[in-house]
N, C-alpha and C positions, 0 to 999 in steps of 0.2 A: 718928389723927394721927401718932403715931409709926411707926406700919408705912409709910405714905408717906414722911415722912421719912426713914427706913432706906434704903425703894427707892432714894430720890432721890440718896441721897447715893450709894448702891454702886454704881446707875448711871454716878453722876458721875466716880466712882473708875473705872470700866472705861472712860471714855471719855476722863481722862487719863491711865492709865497709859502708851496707846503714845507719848501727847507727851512725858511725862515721858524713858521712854527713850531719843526721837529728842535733847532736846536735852542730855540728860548724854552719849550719846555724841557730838553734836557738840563738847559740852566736852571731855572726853577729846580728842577728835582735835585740836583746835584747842589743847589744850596741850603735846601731843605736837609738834605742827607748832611750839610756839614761835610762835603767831601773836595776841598779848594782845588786837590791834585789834581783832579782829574777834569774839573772847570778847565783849568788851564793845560790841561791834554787836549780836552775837546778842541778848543781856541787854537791851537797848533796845527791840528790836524784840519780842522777848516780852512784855514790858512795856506797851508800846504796846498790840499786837494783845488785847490780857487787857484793857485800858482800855475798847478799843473794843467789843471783843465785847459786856463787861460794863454800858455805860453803860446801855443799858435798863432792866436788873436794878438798878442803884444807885437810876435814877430812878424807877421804881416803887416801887421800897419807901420811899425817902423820901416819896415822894407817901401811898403807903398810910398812912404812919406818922403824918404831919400830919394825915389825915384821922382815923384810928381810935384812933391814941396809944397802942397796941401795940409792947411792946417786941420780942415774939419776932420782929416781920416785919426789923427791924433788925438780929436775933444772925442770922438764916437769909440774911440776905443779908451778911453780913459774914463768915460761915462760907462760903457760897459761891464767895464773890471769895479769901476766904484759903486755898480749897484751889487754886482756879485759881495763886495767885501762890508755891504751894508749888512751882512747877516753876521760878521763875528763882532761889526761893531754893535751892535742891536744885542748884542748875548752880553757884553764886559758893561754895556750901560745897566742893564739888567741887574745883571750880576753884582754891580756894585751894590743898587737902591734895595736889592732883597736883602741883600748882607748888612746894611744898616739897620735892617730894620728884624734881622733873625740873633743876630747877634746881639 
């Protein structure tokens, strides 16, 4: 069980790292440009799309959880959504420390 989990999760790391990148440099440039609006469209719109992608994943495991009364099915999907939503948090930490220091 834990060797799967390992995979799963270093998989899941290599398949956000390029997102991760694409939207800290879109933060970067989008502070650079002096353009807050649209920081915080990006941030929405990550948000959203991490909702959406995710809602199957929430609704299964809630399902399984009712059914089995298992807690691990609950931390594996809570862990899962919280690495997804580690990239809008990674963008507003960002976004603040550049703005202190372009402003």
């Amino acid at each position: 069980m834990m060797n799967f989990l390992l995979a799963l999760y270093s998989s899941l790391l290599i398949k956000i790292l390029p997102l991760l990148v694409v939207s800290l440099l879109l933060t970067f440039l989008l502070v650079k440009a002096k353009m807050p609006k649209f920081f915080y469209l990006l941030i929405v719109v990550e948000v959203i799309a991490i909702s959406v992608l995710h809602y199957s994943t929430v609704v299964t495991s809630i399902s399984l959880y009712m059914e089995e009364r298992v807690w691990i099915i609950l931390f594996n999907m809570a862990i899962l959504v919280g690495i997804y939503l580690m990239i809008p948090t990674l963008s507003i930490i960002l976004y603040r420390v550049l703005r202190k220091r372009v402003y």
